[in-house]
C-alpha positions as MATLAB code, in Angstrom:
seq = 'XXXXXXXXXXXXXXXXXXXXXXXXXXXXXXXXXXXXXXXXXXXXXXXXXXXXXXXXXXXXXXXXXXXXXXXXXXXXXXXXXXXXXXXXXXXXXXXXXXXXXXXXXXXXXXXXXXXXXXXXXXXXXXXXXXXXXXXXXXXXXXXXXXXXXXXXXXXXXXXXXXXXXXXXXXXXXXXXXXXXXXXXXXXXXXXXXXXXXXXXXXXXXXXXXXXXXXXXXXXXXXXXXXXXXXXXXXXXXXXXXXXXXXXXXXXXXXXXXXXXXXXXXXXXX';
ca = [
     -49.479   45.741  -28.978;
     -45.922   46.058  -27.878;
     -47.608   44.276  -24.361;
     -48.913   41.573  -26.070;
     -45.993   40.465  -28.149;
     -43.535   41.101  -24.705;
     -46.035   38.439  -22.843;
     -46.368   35.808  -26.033;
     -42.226   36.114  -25.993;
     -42.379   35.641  -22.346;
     -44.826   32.623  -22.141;
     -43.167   31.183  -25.088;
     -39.406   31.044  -22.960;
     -41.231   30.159  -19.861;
     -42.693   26.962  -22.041;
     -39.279   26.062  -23.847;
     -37.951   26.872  -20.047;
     -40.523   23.889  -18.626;
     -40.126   21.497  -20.907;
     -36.134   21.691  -21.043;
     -36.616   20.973  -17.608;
     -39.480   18.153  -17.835;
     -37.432   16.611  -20.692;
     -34.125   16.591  -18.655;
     -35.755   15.620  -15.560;
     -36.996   12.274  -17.264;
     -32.945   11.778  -18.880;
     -31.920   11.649  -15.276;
     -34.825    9.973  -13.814;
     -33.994    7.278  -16.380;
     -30.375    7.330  -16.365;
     -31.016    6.549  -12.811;
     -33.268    3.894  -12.953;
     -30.504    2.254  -15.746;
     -27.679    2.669  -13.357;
     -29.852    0.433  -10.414;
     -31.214   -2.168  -12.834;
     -26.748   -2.388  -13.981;
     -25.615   -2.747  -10.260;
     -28.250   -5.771   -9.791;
     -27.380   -6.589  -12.637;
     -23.506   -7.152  -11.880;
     -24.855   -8.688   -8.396;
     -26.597  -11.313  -10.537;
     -23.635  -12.019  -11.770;
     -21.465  -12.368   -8.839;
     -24.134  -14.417   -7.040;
     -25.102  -16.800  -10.004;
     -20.824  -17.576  -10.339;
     -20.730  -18.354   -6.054;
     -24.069  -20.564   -6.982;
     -22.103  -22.388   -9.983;
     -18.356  -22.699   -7.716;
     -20.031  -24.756   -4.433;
     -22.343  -26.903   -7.195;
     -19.139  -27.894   -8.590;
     -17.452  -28.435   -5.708;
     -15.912  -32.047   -5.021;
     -13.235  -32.568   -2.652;
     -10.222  -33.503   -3.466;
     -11.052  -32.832   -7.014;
     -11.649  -29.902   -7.770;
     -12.841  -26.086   -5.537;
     -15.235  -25.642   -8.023;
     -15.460  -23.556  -10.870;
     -18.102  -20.917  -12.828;
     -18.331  -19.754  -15.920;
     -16.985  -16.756  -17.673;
     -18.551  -14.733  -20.571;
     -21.673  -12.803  -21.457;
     -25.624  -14.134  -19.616;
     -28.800  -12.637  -20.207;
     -31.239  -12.304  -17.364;
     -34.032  -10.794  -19.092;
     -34.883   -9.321  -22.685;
     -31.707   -6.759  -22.981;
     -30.500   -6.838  -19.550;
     -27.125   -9.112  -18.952;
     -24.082   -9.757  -16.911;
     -20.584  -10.548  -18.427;
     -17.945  -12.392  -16.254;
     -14.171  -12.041  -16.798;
     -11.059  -10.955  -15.076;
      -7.357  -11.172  -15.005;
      -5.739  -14.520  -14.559;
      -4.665  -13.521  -11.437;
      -7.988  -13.368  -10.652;
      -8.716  -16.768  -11.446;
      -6.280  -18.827  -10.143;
      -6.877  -20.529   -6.930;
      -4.221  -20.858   -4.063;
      -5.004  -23.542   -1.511;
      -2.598  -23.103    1.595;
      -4.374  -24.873    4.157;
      -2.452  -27.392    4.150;
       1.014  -25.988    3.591;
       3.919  -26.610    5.811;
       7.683  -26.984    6.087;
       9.401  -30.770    5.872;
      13.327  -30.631    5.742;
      14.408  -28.566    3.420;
      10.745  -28.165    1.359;
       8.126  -26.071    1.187;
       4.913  -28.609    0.747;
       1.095  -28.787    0.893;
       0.159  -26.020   -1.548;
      -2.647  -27.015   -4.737;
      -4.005  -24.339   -7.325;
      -6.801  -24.019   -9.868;
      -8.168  -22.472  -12.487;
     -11.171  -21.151  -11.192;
     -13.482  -21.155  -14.308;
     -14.138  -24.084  -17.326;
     -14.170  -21.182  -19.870;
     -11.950  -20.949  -22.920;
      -9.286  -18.201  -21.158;
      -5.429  -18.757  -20.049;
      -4.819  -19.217  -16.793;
      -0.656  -19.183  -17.160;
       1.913  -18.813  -14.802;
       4.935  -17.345  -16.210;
       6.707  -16.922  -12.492;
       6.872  -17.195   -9.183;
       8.447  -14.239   -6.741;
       9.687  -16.257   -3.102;
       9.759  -13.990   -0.024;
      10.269  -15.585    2.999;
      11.740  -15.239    6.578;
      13.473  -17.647    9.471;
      15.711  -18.019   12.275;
      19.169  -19.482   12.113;
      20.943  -20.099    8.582;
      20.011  -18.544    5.927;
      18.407  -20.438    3.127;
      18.403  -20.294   -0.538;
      15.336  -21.283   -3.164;
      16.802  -24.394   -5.214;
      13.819  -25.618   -7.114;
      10.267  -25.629   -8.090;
       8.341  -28.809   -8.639;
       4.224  -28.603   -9.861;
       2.359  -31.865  -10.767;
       5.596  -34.244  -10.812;
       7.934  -31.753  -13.012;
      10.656  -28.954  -11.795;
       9.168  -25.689  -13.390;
      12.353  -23.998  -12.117;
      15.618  -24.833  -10.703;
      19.152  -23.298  -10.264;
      22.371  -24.936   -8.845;
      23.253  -21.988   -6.671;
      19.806  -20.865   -5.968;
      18.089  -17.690   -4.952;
      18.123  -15.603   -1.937;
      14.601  -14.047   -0.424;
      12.939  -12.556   -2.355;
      13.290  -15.056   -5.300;
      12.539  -14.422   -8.165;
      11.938  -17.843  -10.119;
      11.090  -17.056  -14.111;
       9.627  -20.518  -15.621;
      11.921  -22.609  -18.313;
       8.053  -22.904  -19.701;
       5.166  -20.974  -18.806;
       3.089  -23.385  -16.626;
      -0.827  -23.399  -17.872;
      -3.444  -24.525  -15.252;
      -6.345  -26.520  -17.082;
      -8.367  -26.531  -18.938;
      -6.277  -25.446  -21.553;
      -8.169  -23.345  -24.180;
      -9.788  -24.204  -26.402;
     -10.815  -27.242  -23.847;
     -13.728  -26.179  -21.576;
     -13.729  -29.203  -19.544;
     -13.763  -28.890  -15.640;
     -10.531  -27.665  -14.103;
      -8.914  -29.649  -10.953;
      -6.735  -29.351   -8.251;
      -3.254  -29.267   -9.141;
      -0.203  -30.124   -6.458;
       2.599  -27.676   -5.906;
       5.298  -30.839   -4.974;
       7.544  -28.835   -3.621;
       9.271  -25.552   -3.056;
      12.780  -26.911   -2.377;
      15.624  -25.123   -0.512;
      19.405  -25.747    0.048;
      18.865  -27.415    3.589;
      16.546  -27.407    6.420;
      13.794  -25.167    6.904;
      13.590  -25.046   10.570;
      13.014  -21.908   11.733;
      10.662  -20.667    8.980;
       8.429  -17.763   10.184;
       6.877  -16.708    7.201;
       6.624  -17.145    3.275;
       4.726  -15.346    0.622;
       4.266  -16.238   -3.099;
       3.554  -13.826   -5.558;
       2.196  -15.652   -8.871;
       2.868  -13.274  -12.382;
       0.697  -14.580  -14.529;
       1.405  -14.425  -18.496;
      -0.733  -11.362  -19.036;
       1.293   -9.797  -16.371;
      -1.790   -9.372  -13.505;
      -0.087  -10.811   -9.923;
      -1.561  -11.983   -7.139;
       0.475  -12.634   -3.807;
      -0.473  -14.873   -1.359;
       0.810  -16.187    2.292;
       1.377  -19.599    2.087;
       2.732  -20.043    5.784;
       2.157  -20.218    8.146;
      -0.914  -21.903    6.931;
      -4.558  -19.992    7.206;
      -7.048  -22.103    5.666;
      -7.803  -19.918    2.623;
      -8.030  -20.317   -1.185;
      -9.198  -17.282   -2.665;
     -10.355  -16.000   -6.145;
     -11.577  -13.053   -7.467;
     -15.207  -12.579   -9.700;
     -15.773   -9.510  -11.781;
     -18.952   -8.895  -13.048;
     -20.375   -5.914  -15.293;
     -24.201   -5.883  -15.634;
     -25.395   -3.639  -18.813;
     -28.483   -2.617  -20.363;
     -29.322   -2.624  -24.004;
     -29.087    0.574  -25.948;
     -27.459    2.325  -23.090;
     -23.473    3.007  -22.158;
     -23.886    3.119  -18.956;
     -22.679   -0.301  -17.250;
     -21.631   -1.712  -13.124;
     -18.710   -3.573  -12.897;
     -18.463   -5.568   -9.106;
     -15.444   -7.123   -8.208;
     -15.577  -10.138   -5.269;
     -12.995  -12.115   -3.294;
     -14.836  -15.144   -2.127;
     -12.621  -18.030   -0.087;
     -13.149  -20.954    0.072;
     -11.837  -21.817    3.170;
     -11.404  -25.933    2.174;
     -11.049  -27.521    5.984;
     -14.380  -25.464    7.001;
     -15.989  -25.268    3.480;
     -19.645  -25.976    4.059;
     -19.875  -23.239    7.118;
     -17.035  -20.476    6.736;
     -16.623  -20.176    2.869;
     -17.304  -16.332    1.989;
     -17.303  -13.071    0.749;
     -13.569  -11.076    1.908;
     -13.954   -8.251    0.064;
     -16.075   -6.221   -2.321;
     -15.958   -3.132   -4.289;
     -17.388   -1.557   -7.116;
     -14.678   -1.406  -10.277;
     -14.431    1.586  -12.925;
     -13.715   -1.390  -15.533;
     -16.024   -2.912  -17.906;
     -15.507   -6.506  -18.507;
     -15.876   -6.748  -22.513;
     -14.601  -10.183  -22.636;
     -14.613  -13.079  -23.607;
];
């Protein structure tokens, strides 16, 4: 008797043993299968946006542009695009250069139509030449000074907007963004001897973005961020992809410059 009840106890733990293990088996199986489906997911969305920015492409007016927000490929599966606005503004120095005592040639964008700020609250100067030493006097974007000082700044200069600037579309306007001109960069005499100058844009959510904008290299970069989810799961894969545009080669030498996978979920807008 004893036997018998020691080998129904035993058979009963090896069962519960089994299916513990069948049941968590499948979990993982699953949560696998969920956490491939999210990463092509967040491709999707990274390729559809590249798709959407050389459709809309139309030079001089505008790089193109793509779409932010939430997309569903299939019953419960989607992709949501967002980002910083860092991240979506475009910095065109291919054709930047120095004349007398400016800096010209540069053009941003917004990079997306959607309903988000894309503001520019200032601009950090760093630059380096030969000879006498220069100071920043003024900035001009789209025909009005967005800074200026008498004295002006030394390298690195750190130029804080009278106004935040806002790139369009301005929200709640979803209309197509364009090229804007950066007039001028304007120092306290000549700019001969200029080696090197780098921008770094804070933007009015605080996110930054510095760029060299000479000597020129052809590029005009913007970042994508793209979180693909499935329904009734937390699990999600966020992909985050600097593309540039390259303008003076567009059609051949546009690309990808960098991706990596992001531990951030885009939630918005």
């Amino acid at each position: 008797m004893i036997a018998a009840i020691m080998l129904i106890v035993f058979v009963t733990i090896a069962v519960l043993g089994i299916s513990t293990f069948i049941v968590e088996w499948f979990s993982q199986l699953n949560a696998d299968q969920i956490n491939t489906k999210c990463i092509y997911l967040a491709q999707a969305g990274i390729h559809d946006a590249l798709y959407e920015v050389r459709s809309t492409h139309n030079t001089p007016t505008t790089n193109g542009y793509f779409a932010l927000g939430l997309s569903t490929v299939d019953t419960g599966e989607t992709y949501r695009r967002g980002g910083t606005a860092a991240d979506l503004i475009m910095v065109d120095n291919s054709a930047a250069g120095a004349n007398a005592s400016d800096l010209i040639g540069l053009k941003i964008q917004k990079a997306t139509n959607s309903a988000v700020p894309v503001t520019i609250s200032r601009m950090v100067v760093t630059w380096t030449k030969t000879g006498t030493a220069r100071r920043l006097r003024s900035i001009r974007i789209a025909g009005s000074d967005r800074w200026s000082s008498g004295s002006g700044l030394s390298s690195p200069a750190n130029a804080v907007f009278t106004t935040p600037y806002a790139l369009n579309p301005i929200p709640p306007s979803t209309t197509a963004p364009t090229t804007i001109t950066v007039d001028r960069l304007r120092f306290n005499g000549s700019m001969s001897g200029l080696t090197s100058m780098s921008i770094q844009f804070v933007m009015s959510d605080a996110s930054t973005k510095t760029v060299a904008v000479y000597p020129a290299t052809n590029s005009c970069q913007f970042t994508i961020n793209s979180t693909g989810k499935v329904s009734g799961s937390n699990i999600y894969r966020t992909i985050k992809a600097i593309y540039d545009l390259t303008p003076n080669n567009y059609s051949t030498t546009s690309r990808i410059v960098d991706v990596e996978e992001s531990n951030i979920e885009i939630t918005s807008p």
